[in-house]
Structures are given as C-alpha cells and as structure tokens.
C-alpha positions in Angstrom: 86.9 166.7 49.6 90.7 166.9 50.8 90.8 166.0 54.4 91.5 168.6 57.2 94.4 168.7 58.9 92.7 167.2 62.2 90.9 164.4 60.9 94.7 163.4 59.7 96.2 164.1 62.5 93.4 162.0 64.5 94.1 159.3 61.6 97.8 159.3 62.5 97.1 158.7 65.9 94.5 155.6 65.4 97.2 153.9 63.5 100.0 154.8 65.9 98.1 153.3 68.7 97.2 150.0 66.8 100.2 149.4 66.0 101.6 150.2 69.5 99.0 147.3 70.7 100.0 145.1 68.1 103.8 145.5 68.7 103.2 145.1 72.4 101.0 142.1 72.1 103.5 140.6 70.0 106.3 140.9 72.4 103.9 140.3 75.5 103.5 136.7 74.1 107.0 136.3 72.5 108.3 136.2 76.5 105.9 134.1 77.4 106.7 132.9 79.5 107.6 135.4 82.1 106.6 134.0 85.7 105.5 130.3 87.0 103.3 128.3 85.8 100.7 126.0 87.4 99.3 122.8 86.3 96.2 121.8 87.8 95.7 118.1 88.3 92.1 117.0 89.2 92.5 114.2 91.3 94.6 113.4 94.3 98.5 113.0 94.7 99.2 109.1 93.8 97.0 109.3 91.5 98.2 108.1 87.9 97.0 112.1 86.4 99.2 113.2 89.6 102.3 111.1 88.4 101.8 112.1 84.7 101.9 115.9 85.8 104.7 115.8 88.1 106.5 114.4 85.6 105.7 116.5 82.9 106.5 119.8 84.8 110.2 119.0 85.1 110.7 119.0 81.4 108.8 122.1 80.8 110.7 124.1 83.4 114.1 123.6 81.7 112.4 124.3 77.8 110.3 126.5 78.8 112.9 128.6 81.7 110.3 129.0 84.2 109.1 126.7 87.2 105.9 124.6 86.9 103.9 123.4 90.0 101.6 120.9 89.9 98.2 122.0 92.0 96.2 119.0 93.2 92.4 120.0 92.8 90.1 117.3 93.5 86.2 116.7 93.5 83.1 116.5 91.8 84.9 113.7 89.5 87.3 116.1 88.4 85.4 118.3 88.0 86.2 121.0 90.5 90.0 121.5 89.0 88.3 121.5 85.8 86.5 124.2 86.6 88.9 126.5 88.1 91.4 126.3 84.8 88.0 127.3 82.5 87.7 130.4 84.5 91.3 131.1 84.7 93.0 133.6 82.8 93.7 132.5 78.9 97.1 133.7 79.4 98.8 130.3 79.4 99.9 129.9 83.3 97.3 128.0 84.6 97.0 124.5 82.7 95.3 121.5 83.4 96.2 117.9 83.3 92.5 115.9 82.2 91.4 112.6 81.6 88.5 111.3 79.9 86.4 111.9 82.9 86.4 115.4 83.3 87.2 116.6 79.7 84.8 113.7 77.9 82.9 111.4 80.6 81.3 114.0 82.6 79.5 116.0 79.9 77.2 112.7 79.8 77.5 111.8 83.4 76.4 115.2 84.8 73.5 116.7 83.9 74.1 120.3 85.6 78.4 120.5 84.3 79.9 123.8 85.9 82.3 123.6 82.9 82.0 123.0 79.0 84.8 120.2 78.4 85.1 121.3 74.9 84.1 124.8 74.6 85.6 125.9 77.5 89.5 125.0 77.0 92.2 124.8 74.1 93.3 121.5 73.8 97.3 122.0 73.8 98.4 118.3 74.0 97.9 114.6 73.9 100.4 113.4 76.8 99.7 109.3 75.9 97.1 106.5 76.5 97.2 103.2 78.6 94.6 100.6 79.6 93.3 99.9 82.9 94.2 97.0 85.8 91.9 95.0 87.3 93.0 94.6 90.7 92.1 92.0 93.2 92.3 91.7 97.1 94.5 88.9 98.5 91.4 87.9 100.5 89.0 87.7 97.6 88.1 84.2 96.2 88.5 84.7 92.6 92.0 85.0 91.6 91.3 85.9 87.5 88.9 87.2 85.6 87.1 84.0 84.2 86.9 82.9 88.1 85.3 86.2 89.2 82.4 86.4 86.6 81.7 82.3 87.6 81.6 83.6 91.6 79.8 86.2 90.8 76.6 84.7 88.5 76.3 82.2 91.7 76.3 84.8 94.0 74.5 87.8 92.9 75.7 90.5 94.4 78.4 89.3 97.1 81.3 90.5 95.1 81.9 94.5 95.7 84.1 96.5 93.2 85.7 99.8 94.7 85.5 103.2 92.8 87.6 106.0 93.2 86.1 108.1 89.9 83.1 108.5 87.9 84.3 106.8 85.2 85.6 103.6 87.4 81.7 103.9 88.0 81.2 103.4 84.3 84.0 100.3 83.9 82.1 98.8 87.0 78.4 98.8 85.0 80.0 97.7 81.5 81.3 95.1 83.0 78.0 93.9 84.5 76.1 93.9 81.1 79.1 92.6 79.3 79.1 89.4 81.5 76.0 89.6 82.6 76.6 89.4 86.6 75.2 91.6 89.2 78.0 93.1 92.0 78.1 96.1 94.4 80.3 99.7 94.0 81.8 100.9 96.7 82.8 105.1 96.2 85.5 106.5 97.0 86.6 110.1 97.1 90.4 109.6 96.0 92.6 106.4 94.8 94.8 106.8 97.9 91.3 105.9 100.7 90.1 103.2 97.7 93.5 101.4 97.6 94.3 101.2 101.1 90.5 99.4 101.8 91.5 97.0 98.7 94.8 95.7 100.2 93.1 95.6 103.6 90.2 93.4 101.9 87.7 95.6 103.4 86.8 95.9 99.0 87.8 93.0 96.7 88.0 94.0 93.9 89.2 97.6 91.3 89.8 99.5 88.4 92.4 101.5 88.8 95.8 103.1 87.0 98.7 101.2 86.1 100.7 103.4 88.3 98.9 102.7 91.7 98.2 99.1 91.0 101.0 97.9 89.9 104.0 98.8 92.5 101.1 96.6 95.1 101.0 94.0 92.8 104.5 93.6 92.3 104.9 94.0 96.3 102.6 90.9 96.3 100.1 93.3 98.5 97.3 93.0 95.6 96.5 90.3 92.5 96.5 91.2 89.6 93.2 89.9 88.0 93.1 91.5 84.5 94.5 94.1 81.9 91.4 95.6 80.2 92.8 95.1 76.9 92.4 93.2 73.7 96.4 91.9 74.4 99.0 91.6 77.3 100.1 95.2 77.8 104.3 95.1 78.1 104.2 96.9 81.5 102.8 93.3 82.7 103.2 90.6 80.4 102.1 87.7 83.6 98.9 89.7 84.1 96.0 87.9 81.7 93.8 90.4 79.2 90.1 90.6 79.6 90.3 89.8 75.6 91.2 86.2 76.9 88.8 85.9 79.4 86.1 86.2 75.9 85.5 90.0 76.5 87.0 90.9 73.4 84.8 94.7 73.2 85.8 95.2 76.8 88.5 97.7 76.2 89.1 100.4 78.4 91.6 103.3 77.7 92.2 106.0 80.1 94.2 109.1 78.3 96.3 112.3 79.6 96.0 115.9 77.9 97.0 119.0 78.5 94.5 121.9 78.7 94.7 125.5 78.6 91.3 128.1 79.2 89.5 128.8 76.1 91.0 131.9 74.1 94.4 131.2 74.8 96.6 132.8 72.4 97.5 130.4 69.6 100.9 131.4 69.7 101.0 130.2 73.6 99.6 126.9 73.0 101.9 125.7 69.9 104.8 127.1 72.8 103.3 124.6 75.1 102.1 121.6 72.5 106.0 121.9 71.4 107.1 121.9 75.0 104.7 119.4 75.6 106.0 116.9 73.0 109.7 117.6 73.2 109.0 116.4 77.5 107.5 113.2 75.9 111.1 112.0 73.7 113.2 112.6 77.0 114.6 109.6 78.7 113.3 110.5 82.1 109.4 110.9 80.6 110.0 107.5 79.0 111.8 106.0 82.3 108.1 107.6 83.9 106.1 106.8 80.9 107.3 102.9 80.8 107.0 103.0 84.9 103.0 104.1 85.0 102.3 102.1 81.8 101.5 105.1 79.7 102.4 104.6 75.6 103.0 108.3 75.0 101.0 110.0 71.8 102.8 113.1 70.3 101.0 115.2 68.0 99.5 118.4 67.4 96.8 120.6 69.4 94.1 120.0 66.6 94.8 116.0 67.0 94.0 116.3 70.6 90.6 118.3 69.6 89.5 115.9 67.6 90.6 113.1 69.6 88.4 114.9 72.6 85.2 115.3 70.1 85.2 111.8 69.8 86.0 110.3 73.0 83.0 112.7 74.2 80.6 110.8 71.6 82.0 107.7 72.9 81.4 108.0 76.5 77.9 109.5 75.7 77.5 106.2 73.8 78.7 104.6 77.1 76.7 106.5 79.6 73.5 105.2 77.5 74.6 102.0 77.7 75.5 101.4 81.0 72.6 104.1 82.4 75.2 105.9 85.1 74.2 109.1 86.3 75.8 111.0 89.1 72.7 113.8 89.5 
C-alpha cells in the first residue's frame, strides 16, 4: 500500500522535530558552559575539602570562561551537601567536592543515607590523595606515637582524641584495636571548633588534614605525633610514620573527587574531567597541592568510578571492623 500524502507529511514532521531536538541538544551542551557554576564543598571553610575546592575553581574559571563558587554545605558528615548536588539538576553547574566519607564511608556508617554515593552522581574526577596527621596538644604527655599507646594501655581511657568527621570516628576505633588501648572521642561539628579545643588542650590529641595541622605545627601551636603512613610523607619529613611506630597496616588515605548529579551529560563531564586535570598540571594547583600535602591523581572519569566502588568496599570492610555506627 503506497502511503497517503498525510501520513508523509506527518512523517516529515517527526523527523524534522527530532532532528530539531537533536541539533539543539547538541549546541545546548556544546556552550556549556553558559552561566556560573557552583561547587559544593561538604564541610566547613578551613577545612582541607574547603582548600582543595577553592583552589580548584580558579583554574576552571579561566578554562572553562565562566566563574566557579565554592558553596560550603556542612552536616550529617557530609552528608547534607551531598545531598543537595544528588538532587540538583544533571546539567553540570552544581558540582560537588567529596571525600571518602560522604561518597564511600557513609554508605556503611549510616544506615538510613538520604543519598546513593554511587548511584546517585557521575564521578567526573579524581583531584589527588594524601595521608592523615596525627596531631598532638602541647599539654598532652605523650609527645609520639610509641609514647601515646604506652600512656594510654596504663591508663585506660584518660587519653581523649577529638573528631571533627565520621570518618576521624573510624581512624579513632582502628586505632584502638590496632594497638589495643582503650581512649575517649570527643565530636565535633567542623575542623575549625575541633582545632581551636586541641591547641587550647581542652582535647589532646587528632586526626586531621595536612592542611589544618600543619601551618599549627609549624607555628609550634600543636606536635606533630604521627603521619598515618607506611613512610615519611615529603610535606613533613621531621614528623615520624605510624609504620615506624610497628603499625605497619595502619594506613589512612583521605582522597578529593569531583562529582556531578547522576545523568549528567557525558559530554559535560569529559568538559569537566579535562578541565579538572588540566587545573591539577598548573603551577599554582601544585604550589596548593604541595602546601596541603595532596599528591594529585589525574586520570579519567571511569578511573574515579572504579576507584569509588572500591574504596566503598573498603570502608564497609572498615565499618565491620571497627563496629562504628552513627544511627
């Protein structure tokens, strides 16, 4: 049967319009992009994720032509930030800067998550990893590592760690099997509350970011008890390893990504990952990277997918262990 003149006329059009949509999509997201954009950081300003984002939206305002903010978002261990980007529009403008607590951590920690770490984002790009500091008060007793665990198996639960995350939470309770000594946690809501009771003394002792620690250690405000690494990092050679101190497992690696909601358009996020990397090989990221102890970690979006698939297995591993749970 030879069609009728309508049904091709009503075929012409269904083409017509599809590739109207097409062609517009296509240029929709080759300006992307066309306004601001915002990068949501979980935690508080100070905080090594706040330093890591700031520094990071300079370099994609000049490659990408269009400001970047940075949005402090804090709560819920991350968790509140977190879940504003998931329900944010996939259109690329509102990011998120996450750590292994909110985007690995917190699936185990929570039992009632807001916010799928995985299923709910794209992962657009690994930023870089670096270890943890053990900081001490200047009024605490043990001045290293080796000293603190000997203090604290003859007197149970005298020694108090501060907290500022749910993760610190974690670090706190490895450490306690690990060596097998019994202390207190102390919670805070942010790093900026925590550190201020530390170099009072009203805490002793703290996991915390390179980048807060280290400027009060330097300032001779805070000791510097242990780098929670195999090795001396090169951001502080003088400070000891905990893989000296005979906790050779106890290795602790906080990491920086950048997220985007899920269903982002693919051509959005290789814009970004590019950006994202290109930021990383600058001199000022490295002068920033170098200053906050972060060894930066280029590479694609699917690396950082698969990196977060199995840092989630390894914190659920972790959580097990340990036996934190924050409800």
């Amino acid at each position: 049967m030879q069609p009728t003149f309508d049904s091709t006329k009503r075929a012409l059009a269904t083409l017509a319009m599809g590739l109207g949509l097409s062609l517009f999509g296509a240029g929709a997201q080759a300006a992307y992009p066309d306004k601001p954009i915002t990068i949501i950081v979980p935690f508080g300003a100070g905080s090594g994720t706040d330093m890591v984002a700031r520094g990071m939206a300079k370099g994609p305002t000049e490659k990408l032509g269009q400001p970047v903010a940075v949005d402090n978002k804090t709560g819920a261990g991350g968790g509140i930030g977190a879940s504003q980007v998931a329900r944010s529009a996939p259109d690329g403008y509102t990011l998120l800067m996450g750590t292994n607590g909110p985007m690995a951590a917190n699936a185990s920690l929570y039992s009632k998550l807001p916010y799928d770490p995985a299923g709910d984002f794209e992962a657009v790009a690994l930023m870089g990893k670096l270890p943890m500091v053990l900081t001490g008060s200047k009024e605490a007793k043990a001045k290293d590592l080796k000293a603190l665990i000997e203090q604290a198996k003859a007197q149970p639960g005298v020694i108090n760690f501060g907290a500022s995350n749910t993760t610190a939470r974690v670090w706190v309770e490895l450490l306690k099997k690990m060596a097998g000594i019994q202390v207190e946690t102390v919670l805070y809501k942010d790093v900026s509350s925590m550190m201020t009771d530390l170099i009072s003394g009203r805490i002793q002792y703290a996991f915390e970011n390179v980048g807060p620690s280290l400027a009060q250690i330097q300032a001779g405000k805070l000791n510097g008890i242990a780098v929670t690494a195999p090795r001396r990092a090169s951001f502080a050679p003088d400070i000891p390893a905990t893989g000296e101190c005979g906790l050779n497992e106890y290795e602790l690696v906080v990491w920086y990504a950048m997220f985007a909601p899920k269903n982002t358009p693919p051509e959005v996020v290789r814009k970004l990952n590019a950006a994202a990397n290109e930021v990383l090989r600058t001199p000022e990221m490295q002068r920033l990277t170098q200053q906050v102890g972060l060894e930066p970690a280029p590479g694609s979006s699917d690396d950082m997918k698969k990196y977060q698939r199995d840092e989630i297995q390894k914190w659920k591993n972790l959580v097990d262990m340990t036996g934190v749970k924050i409800d």
